[in-house]
N, C-alpha and C positions, 0 to 999 in steps of 0.2 A: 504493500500500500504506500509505505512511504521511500518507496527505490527514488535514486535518483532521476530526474526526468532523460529518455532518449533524445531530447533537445535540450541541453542544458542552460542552452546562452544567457537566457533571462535571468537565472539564478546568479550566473557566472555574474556575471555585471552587475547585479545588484549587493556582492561581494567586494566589487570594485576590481573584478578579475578580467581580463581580456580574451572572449570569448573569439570562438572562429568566425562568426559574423555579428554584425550588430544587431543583437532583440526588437522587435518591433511587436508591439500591443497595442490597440486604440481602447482609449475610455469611451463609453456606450458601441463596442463593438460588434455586440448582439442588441439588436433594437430595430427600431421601427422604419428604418434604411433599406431592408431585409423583407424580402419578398414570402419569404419562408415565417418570419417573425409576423407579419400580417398577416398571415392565413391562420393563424396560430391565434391575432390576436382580436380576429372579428369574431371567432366564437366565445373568450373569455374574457373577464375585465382583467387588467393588470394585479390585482390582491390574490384571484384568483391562479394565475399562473406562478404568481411568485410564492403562495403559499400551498401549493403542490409539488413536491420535488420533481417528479416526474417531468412537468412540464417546465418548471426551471431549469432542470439538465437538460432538455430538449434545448431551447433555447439560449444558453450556456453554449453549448457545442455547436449551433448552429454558426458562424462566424469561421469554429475551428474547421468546421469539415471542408467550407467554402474557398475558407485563404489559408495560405502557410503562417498565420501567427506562431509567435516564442511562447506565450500565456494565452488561458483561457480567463476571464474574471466570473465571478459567480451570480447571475443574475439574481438580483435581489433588489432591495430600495432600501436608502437608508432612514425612512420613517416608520417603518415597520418596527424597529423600536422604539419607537415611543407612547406606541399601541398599546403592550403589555402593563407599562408605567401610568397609563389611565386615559389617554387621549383617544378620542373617537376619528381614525381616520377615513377617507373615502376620495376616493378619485373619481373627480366629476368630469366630464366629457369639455374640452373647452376652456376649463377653468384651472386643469389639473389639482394637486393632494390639499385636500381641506381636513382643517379639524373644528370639529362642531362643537368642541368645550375647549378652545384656548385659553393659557393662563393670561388672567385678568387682572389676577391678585396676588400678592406675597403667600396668602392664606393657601390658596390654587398648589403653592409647590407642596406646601406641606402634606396634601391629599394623595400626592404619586404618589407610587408604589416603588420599592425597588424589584427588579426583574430576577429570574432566573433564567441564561440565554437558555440554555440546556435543555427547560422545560418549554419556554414558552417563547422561544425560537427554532424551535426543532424543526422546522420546517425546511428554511437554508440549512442548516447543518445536516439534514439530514440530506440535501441537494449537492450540499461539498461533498458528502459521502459518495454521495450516486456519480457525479460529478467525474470522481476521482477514478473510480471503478472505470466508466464509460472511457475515458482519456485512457487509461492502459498504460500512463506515464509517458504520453507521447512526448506533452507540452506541460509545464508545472499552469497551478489553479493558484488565481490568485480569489483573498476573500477582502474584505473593507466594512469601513460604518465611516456617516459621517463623525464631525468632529462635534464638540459641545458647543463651541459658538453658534456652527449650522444648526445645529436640532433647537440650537434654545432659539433660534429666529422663527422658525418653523412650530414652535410651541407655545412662541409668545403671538405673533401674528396672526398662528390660525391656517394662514397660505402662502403663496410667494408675495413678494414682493420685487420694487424694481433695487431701491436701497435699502429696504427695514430703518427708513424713520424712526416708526411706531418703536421697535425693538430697543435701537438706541436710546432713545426718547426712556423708557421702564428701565433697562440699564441703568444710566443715569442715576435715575429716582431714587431706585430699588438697590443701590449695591451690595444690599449686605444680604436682601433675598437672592440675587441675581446670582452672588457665589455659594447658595446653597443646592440654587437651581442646577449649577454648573456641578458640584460636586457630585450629586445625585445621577446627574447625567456621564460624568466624566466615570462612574462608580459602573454606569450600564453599561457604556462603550466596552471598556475593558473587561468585563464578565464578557460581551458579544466576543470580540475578538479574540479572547482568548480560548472560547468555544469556538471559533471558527479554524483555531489554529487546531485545536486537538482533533476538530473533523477531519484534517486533512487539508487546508488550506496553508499554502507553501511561501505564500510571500502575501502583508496585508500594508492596504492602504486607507489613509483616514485622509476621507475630502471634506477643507472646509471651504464649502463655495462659496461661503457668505464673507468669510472673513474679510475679504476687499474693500468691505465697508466701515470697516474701522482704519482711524489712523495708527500709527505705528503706535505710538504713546497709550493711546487704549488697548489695544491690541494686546501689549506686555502689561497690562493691567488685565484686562476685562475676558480674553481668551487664551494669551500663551500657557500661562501654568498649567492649564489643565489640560493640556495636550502636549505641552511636557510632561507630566504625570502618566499619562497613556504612553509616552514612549519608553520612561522611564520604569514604568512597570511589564511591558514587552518586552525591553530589554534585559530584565533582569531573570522575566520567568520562561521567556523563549529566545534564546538568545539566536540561537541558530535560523530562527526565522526571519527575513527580512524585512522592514520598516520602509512605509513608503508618504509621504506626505507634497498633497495637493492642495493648493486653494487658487483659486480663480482670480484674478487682476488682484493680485497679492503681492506684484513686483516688490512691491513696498515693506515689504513684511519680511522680507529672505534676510533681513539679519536677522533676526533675532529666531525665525525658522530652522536658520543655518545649525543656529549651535543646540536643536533637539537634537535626543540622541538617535538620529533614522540611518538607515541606510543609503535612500535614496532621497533628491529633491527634486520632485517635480515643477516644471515652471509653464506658465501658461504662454498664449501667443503674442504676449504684450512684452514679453522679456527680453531684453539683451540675452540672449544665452553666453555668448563668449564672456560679455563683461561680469555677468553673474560667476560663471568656474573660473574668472580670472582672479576675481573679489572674494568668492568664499573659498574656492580652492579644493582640495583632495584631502581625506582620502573617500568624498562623497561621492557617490555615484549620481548621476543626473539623468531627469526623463523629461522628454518635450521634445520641439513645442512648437509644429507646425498649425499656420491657421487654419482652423476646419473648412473655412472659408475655399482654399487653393481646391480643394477636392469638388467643388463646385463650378469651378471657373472652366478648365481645360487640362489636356495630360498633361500639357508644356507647366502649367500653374505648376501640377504636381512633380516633374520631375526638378522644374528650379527651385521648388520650394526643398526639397527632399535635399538637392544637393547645397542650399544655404545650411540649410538646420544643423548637417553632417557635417560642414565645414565650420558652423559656431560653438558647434561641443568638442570637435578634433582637441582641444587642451583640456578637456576629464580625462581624468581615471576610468571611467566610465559612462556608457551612455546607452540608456532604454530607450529608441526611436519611438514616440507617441505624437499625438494632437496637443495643442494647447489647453483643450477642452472636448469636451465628446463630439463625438461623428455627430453631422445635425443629419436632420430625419432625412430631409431632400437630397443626397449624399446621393450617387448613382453604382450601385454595388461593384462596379466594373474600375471605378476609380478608387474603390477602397484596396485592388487587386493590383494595380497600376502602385498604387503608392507603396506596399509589400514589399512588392517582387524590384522598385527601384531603390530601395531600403537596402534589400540583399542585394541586387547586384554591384551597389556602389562599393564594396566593401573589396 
């Protein structure tokens, strides 16, 4: 179960080792891009496919079977914990993930629950399981949760937003709820991921996609500790697993990101990549951070873009070819193959 992968690159690299070609994985690489993934997902709502293993390793592997990816990621969402913890969530057509009891009030945290991933996540774990089985150890399975900043935007606001105002705004207010909120949360995370790591999941990443919205200064206030805490406690009880951390128009945020203890730093498509591994340096491994954007444009888009990106990381230690952010929907599956296979040949 836990052999090493017959593709090893993506682990190699996330070691900071120099694999025989450069790994390539896309964030949202199984989704609705996916001809296979839409037929899948006009008969079920999304809760629905993600809380059936079966249909999660379906679509998990669909991407794998299509393109030569280094990783598989394990289809799941990262709100589904906050489900267990007492929030009513539901995905509306249009609007996407609501929850119908947002915290309103200081009073509101004290009411969560704390989770057991094991119990009351078994659904993904049990889909890394199946996951894992299914792959044969072609390609390593990576597993993830968001981060406490993202879930506490998403728990305070109820939905998305475009900045979480409203969030900052209670923040503020709230500081001394806000790090009870965060601890509670930062308490789930890591029960998740450390359930996901004993399923079988081989490398985990924690996306804070909200984080962009803070400045630096609150940022090391209001979210880093606690997602240093989550690395720091991965690191301590899984050591051999690799750590991976993303946040979205976060440029601003890689110092102080830099010095968690992760494996890997993810950068999105807004980032100097060279001047970032020039500035934080080795012995980190680096992932990114073509714009999702190129894979919509033309092949040419995606070959020039493919051969910048490779030529902005050439001074890492290491480098996981990715998007700056997920495949957007409209994405034409033939350019996700285009962008792969020019991945690997450039090497």
């Amino acid at each position: 179960m836990r052999d090493a992968p017959l593709n090893p690159a993506f682990l190699q690299a996330c070691r900071g080792e120099t694999p025989a070609h450069t790994p390539v994985w896309l964030m949202r690489q199984a989704g609705r891009y996916m001809a296979e993934y839409r037929a899948l997902r006009a008969k079920h709502s999304i809760l629905e496919m993600i809380k059936d293993p079966e249909k999660a390793t379906t679509v998990t592997l669909q991407p794998v079977n299509a393109f030569p990816v280094d990783a598989a990621i394990i289809f799941a969402d990262i709100l589904t914990l906050l489900e267990p913890m007492g929030l009513n969530l539901e995905f509306i057509s249009g609007k996407g993930p609501v929850f119908h009891n947002p915290i309103r009030d200081p009073a509101d945290i004290r009411a969560l629950k704390a989770i057991d991933a094991g119990r009351e996540l078994n659904f993904t774990l049990d889909a890394i399981r199946l996951s894992r089985e299914k792959l044969a150890n072609r390609i390593p399975l990576i597993g993830f949760s968001g981060a406490p900043y993202t879930l506490a935007c998403y728990a305070i606001e109820g939905a998305g937003s475009k900045d979480f105002d409203n969030v900052r705004a209670w923040m503020f207010a709230h500081p001394q709820a806000w790090a009870d909120l965060m601890d509670r949360l930062t308490d789930a995370v890591t029960d998740y991921l450390l359930a996901q790591i004993q399923a079988g999941a081989q490398a985990v990443q924690l996306f804070d996609s909200w984080a962009g919205s803070l400045s630096l200064a609150d940022y090391r206030r209001f979210a880093a500790p606690w997602s240093r805490r989550i690395f720091d406690t991965l690191a301590r009880e899984a050591p051999d697993v690799p750590r991976i951390h993303f946040s979205a128009n976060g440029g601003h945020l890689l110092e102080e990101i830099s010095t968690f203890p992760i494996s890997v730093l993810g950068l999105d498509w807004r980032v100097d990549a060279a001047a970032a591994v020039s500035k934080y340096g080795n012995p980190l491994a680096y992932q990114g951070n073509l714009d999702p954007a190129r894979l919509l444009a033309s092949d040419e888009a995606v070959r020039e873009g493919v051969a910048s990106v490779k030529a902005a990381f050439s001074g890492a230690q290491a480098h996981i070819f990715n998007l700056g952010h997920g495949v957007v929907k409209t994405t034409p599956p033939e350019r996700v193959k285009l962008l792969i296979d020019q991945v690997h040949a450039r090497d």
